[in-house]
Each structure stands twice: as structure tokens, then as C-alpha cells.
C-alpha positions as CSV (number, residue, x, y, z in Angstrom):
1,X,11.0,-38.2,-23.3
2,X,11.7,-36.9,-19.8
3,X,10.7,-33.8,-18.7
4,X,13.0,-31.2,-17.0
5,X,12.3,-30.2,-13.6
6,X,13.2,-27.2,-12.2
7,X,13.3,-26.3,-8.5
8,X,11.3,-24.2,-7.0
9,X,12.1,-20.3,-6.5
10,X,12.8,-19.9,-2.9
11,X,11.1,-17.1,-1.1
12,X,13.3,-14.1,0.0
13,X,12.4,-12.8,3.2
14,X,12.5,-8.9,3.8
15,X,13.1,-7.2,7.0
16,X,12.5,-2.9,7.8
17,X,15.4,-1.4,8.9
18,X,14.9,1.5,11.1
19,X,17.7,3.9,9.4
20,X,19.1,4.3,6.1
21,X,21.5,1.9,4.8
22,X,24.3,1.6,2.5
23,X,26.1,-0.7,0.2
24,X,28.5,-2.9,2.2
25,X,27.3,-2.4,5.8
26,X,26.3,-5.2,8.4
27,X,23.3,-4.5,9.8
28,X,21.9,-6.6,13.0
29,X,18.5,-7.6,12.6
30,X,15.6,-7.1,15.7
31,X,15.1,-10.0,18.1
32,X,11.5,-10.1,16.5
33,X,12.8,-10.4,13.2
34,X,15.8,-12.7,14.4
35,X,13.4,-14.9,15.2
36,X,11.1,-15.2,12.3
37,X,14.2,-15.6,10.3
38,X,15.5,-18.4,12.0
39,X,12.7,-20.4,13.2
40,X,9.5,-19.5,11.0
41,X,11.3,-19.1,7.2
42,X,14.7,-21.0,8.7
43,X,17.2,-19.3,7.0
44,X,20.9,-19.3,8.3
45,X,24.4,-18.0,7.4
46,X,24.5,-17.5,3.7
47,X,20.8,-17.0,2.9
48,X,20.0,-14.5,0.6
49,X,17.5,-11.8,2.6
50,X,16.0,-8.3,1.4
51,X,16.5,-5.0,3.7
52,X,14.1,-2.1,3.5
53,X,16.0,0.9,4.1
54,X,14.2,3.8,6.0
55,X,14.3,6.1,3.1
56,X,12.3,2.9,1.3
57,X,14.8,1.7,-0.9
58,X,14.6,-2.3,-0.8
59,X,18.4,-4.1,-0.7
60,X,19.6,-7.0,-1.1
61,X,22.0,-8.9,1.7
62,X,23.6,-12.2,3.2
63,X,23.0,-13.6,6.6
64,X,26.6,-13.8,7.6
65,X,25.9,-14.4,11.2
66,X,23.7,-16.4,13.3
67,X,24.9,-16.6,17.0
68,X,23.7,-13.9,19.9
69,X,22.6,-11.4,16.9
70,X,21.7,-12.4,13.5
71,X,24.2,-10.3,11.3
72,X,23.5,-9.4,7.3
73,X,25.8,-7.7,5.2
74,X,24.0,-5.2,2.7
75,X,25.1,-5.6,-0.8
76,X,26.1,-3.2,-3.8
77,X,23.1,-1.8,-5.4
78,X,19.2,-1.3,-4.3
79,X,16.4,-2.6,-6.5
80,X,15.7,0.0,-8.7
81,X,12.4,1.8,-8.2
82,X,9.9,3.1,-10.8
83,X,9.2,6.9,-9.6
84,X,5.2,7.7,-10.9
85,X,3.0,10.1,-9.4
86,X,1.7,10.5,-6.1
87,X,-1.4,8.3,-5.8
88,X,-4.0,9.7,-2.5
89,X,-6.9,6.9,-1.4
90,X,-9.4,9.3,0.4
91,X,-11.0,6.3,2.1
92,X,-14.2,6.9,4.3
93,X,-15.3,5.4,7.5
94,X,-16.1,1.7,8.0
95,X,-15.3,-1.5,10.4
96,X,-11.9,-0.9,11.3
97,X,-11.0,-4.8,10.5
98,X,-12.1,-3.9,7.0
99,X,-10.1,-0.5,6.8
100,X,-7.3,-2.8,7.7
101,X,-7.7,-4.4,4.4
102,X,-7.8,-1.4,3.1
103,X,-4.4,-0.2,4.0
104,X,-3.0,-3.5,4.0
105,X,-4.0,-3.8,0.2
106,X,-2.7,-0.3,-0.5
107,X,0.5,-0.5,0.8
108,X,0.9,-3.9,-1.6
109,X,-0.6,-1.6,-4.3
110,X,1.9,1.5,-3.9
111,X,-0.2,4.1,-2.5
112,X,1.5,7.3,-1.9
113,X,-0.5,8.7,1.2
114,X,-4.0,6.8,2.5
115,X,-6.1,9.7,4.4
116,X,-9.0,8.5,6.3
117,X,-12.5,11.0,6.4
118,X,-15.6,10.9,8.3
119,X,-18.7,11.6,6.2
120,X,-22.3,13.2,7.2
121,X,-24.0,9.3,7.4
122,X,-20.6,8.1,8.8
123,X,-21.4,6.1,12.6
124,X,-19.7,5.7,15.3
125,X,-16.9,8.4,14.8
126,X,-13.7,8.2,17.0
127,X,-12.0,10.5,18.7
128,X,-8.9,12.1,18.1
129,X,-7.1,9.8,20.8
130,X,-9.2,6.6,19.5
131,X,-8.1,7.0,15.8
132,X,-4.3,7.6,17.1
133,X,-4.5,5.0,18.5
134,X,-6.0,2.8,15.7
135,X,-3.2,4.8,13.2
136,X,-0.2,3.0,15.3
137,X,-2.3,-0.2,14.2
138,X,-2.5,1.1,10.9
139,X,1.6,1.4,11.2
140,X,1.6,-2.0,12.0
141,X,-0.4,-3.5,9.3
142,X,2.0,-1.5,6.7
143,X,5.1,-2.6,7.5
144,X,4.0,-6.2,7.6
145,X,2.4,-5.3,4.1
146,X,5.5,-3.9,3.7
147,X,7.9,-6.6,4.3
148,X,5.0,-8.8,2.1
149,X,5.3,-7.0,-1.4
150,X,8.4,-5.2,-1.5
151,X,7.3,-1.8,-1.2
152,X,9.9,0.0,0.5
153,X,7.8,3.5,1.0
154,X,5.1,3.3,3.4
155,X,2.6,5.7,2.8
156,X,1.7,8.3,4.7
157,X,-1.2,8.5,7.1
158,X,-2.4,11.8,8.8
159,X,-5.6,12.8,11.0
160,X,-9.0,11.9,10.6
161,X,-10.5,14.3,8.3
162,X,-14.1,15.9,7.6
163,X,-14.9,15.2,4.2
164,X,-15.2,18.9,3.2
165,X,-11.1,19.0,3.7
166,X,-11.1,16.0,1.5
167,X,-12.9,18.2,-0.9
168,X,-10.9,21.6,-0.6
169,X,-7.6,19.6,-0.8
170,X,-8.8,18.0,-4.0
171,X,-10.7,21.2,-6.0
172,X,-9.0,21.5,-9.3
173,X,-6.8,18.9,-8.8
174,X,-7.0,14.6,-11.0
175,X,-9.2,13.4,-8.6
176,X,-12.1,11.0,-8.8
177,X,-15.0,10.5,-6.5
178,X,-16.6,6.8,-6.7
179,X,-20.2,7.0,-6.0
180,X,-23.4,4.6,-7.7
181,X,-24.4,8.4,-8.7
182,X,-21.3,8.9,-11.2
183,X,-22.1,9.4,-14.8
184,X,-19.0,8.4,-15.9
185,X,-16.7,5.1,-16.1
186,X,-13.8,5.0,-13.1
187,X,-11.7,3.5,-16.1
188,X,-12.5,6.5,-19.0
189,X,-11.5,9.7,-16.5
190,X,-8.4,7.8,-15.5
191,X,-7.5,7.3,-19.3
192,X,-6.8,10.9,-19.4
193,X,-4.0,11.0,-16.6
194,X,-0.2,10.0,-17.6
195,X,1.5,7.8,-15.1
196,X,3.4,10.9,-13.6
197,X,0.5,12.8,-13.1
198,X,-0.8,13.1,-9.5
199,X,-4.2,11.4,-8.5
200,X,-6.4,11.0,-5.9
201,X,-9.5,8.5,-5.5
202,X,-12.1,9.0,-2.8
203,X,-14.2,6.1,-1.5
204,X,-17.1,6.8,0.4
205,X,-17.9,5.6,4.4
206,X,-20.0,1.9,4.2
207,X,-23.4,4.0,4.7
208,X,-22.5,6.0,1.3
209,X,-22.3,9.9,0.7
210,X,-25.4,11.9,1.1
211,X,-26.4,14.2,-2.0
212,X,-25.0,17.2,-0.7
213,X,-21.6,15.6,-0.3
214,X,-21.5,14.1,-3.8
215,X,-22.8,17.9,-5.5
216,X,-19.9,19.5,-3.5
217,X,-17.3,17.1,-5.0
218,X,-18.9,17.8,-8.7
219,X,-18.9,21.9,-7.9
220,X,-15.4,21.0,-6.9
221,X,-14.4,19.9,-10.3
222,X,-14.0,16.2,-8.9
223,X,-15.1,13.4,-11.2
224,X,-18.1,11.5,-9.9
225,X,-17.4,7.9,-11.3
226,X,-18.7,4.3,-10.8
227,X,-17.3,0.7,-10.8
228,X,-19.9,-0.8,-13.3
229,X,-23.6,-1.8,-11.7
230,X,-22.4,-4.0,-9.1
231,X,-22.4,-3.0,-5.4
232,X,-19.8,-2.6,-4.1
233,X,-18.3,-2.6,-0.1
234,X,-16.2,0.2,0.9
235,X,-13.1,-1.6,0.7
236,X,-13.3,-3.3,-2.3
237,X,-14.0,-0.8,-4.1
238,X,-11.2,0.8,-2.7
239,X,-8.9,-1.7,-3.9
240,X,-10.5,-2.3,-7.6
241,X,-10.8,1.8,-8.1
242,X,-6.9,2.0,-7.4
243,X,-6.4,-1.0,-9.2
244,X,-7.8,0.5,-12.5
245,X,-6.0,3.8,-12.1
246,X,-2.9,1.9,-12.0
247,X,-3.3,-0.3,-15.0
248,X,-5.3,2.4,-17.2
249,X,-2.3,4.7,-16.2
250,X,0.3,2.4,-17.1
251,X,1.5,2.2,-13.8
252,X,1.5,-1.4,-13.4
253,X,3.3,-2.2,-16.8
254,X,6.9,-2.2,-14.9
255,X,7.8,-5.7,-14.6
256,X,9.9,-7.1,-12.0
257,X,10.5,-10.2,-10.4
258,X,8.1,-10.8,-7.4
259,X,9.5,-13.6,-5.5
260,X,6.3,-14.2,-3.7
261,X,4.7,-15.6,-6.3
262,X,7.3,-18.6,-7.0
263,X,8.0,-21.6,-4.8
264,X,6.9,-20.9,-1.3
265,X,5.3,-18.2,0.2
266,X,6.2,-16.2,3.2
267,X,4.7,-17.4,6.2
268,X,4.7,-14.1,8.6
């Protein structure tokens, strides 16, 4: 008996727009974006596309136009998005290659705000014009992460904080320190939150939290978790503490389609 083969699902690309959009409305993509349209995904007039609007709703358009701009013409209705509660990364100090992944891989995760601290063992601390400037590449990486998973709301990213502001904005609030020290399972406090409910995780800089740091988070009322008995780098345990608050929570049981994962992949 022959089998039936089926095509493969074709990669959508998605491109920020700097304004909001509306249903309807031709939009002319950058030259930047122009470009990678045309020459690195070659798409051309009638190519289905995704536009992220500046208020982060993701819609989809047509390439009606190719020639000294490349034109798209927005459609009806933006993807419908799941509104759960905020969800804070407090992530502390390390190589700043590796706090790219950080972002990049929160931004694909549908973090709410990432907030960057410097701890008491923390090296090497830049200044206020050095981490501004490292923020605009921070920018960067999201909207490429942006463009990547569909996530039309980029999160927000302030200052470089001490960690006792991490600590006063997270007293009495569903937030959970991870740290080898915690007594209890990253996976059992998160159990307790609903996927509306506010939370914020806190990872430690790469040369860990000193004791003093870790007994003001627990005076605090912040839950002093771990990941298990395996050591972990800053970053991914980043990535795996969110991931758990997402799945225990029930965030991540919203299904849609992700193109990215059929037929080819985006090649930004």
C-alpha cells in the first residue's frame, strides 16, 4: 500500500512593527526586514507573513508588494492571546553572553519583566552607562527572540538593581528564591500559585548568594527552593525554574500552533 505524503508546513516569518496596527491596513516593512524577507526566507507577493503590532498583538498579513518597498496588507483578526499573570525573572550577575541566553530564552518563554541584580559576591559590576548600554543589546536580542516564537510583548527591562530592592519589591509577595540552601522543591511552592497569580523567580549571580542574602529573602517571606541535587549555572537554572512555574501553573497547557516547529525553520 502507498503511503500518503504530506508537504511540509512552511515557516511563517514575523516582522515588529513599530506602531500599533489594525485590521486591513498596508504596512511597509524596514529595509532590514525587506531584505531578510526577500533574500534570506524568499518570500514574494502573496506569502503569508506575521506582524507584531507595538502593543504586542501578533497578525497575520499578505505580501502584496515587492518593488521599491515591500508592502503587506494586515488581515481581520490577531492571534488570540492567553492573558496569565505577570511572571518577574530576578536574574543575578554573570557573563553577559550567558545573560543573553537568559533573556533570549525568556522572551521565547513569556516572561513578563526580566530585572537584572548585582549580589554581595557578584564581580565585575558595571556602571550605570555600561549596563545601558548592554540593555539596548538586551533590546536587540528580544525582538529577534521576538520575531522567533511569536511573543508579541517584550518584557520589560529596568536598571541594575542591588539585591536588597530585589528583596523589598518581593516581601509578601509569590516569589521563590532558587538557592542549593532551599529546603523545599521549586516544583511543590509553585503548586500552590493559580496561573493568574503573579510570580517572581530569583536566580542568584554565577558566584552564588552569601548567607546573609539567602536569610533576608526567608525573613522576607520568599521561598528558598532548589532544582533537585544537580548544579546548576545561572542561566539554566534560569530557564528550567521558569519552565516549572509555567507547566506546574498550568501556564503552558494553551495549545497553539507553532509554525517553527514544522517544515523549515526560520533562518534569521
Amino acid at each position: 500500500m502507498q503511503r500518503e505524503t504530506r508537504a511540509p508546513m512552511r515557516h511563517v516569518p514575523r516582522y515588529v512593527a513599530r506602531t500599533r496596527i489594525s485590521a486591513g491596513e498596508h504596512i511597509a516593512l524596514s529595509e532590514q526586514d525587506a531584505r531578510h524577507l526577500i533574500r534570506i526566507v524568499r518570500r514574494g507577493v502573496g506569502d503569508e507573513i506575521e506582524i507584531i503590532s507595538s502593543d504586542g498583538q501578533v497578525w497575520p498579513a499578505i505580501v502584496t508588494a515587492t518593488g521599491d518597498s515591500v508592502i503587506a496588507e494586515i488581515g481581520t483578526t490577531p492571534r488570540p492571546v492567553h492573558a496569565d499573570g505577570a511572571l518577574t525573572l530576578f536574574q543575578g550577575l554573570c557573563e553577559w553572553g550567558r545573560l543573553d541566553t537568559v533573556v533570549e530564552k525568556g522572551v521565547e518563554l513569556g516572561l513578563s519583566r526580566i530585572a537584572f541584580f548585582a549580589g554581595t559576591r557578584s564581580q565585575r559590576i558595571p556602571d550605570a552607562a555600561a549596563f545601558r548600554r548592554r540593555r539596548e543589546r538586551f533590546g536587540r536580542v528580544m525582538e529577534a527572540a521576538s520575531r522567533q516564537s511569536g511573543r508579541g510583548q517584550l518584557p520589560e527591562c529596568g536598571d541594575l538593581l542591588r539585591f536588597d530592592e530585589v528583596v523589598a519589591a518581593c516581601a509578601g509577595t509569590n516569589a521563590i528564591l532558587l538557592d542549593p540552601r532551599g529546603t523545599q522543591a521549586c516544583a511543590d511552592v509553585a503548586a500552590r500559585y493559580d496561573a493568574d497569580d503573579p510570580i517572581a523567580v530569583i536566580i542568584g549571580p554565577d558566584t552564588g548568594l552569601s548567607e546573609h542574602e539567602v536569610s533576608a529573602a526567608r525573613d522576607a517571606g520568599i521561598a528558598v527552593c532548589h532544582l533537585g541535587d544537580t548544579t546548576l549555572r545561572a542561566e539554566t537554572a534560569a530557564i528550567v525554574a521558569v519552565s516549572v512555574v509555567l507547566a506546574v501553573t498550568g501556564r503552558m497547557s494553551h495549545a497553539r500552533v507553532n509554525t517553527h516547529l514544522q517544515g523549515d525553520a526560520p533562518d534569521d
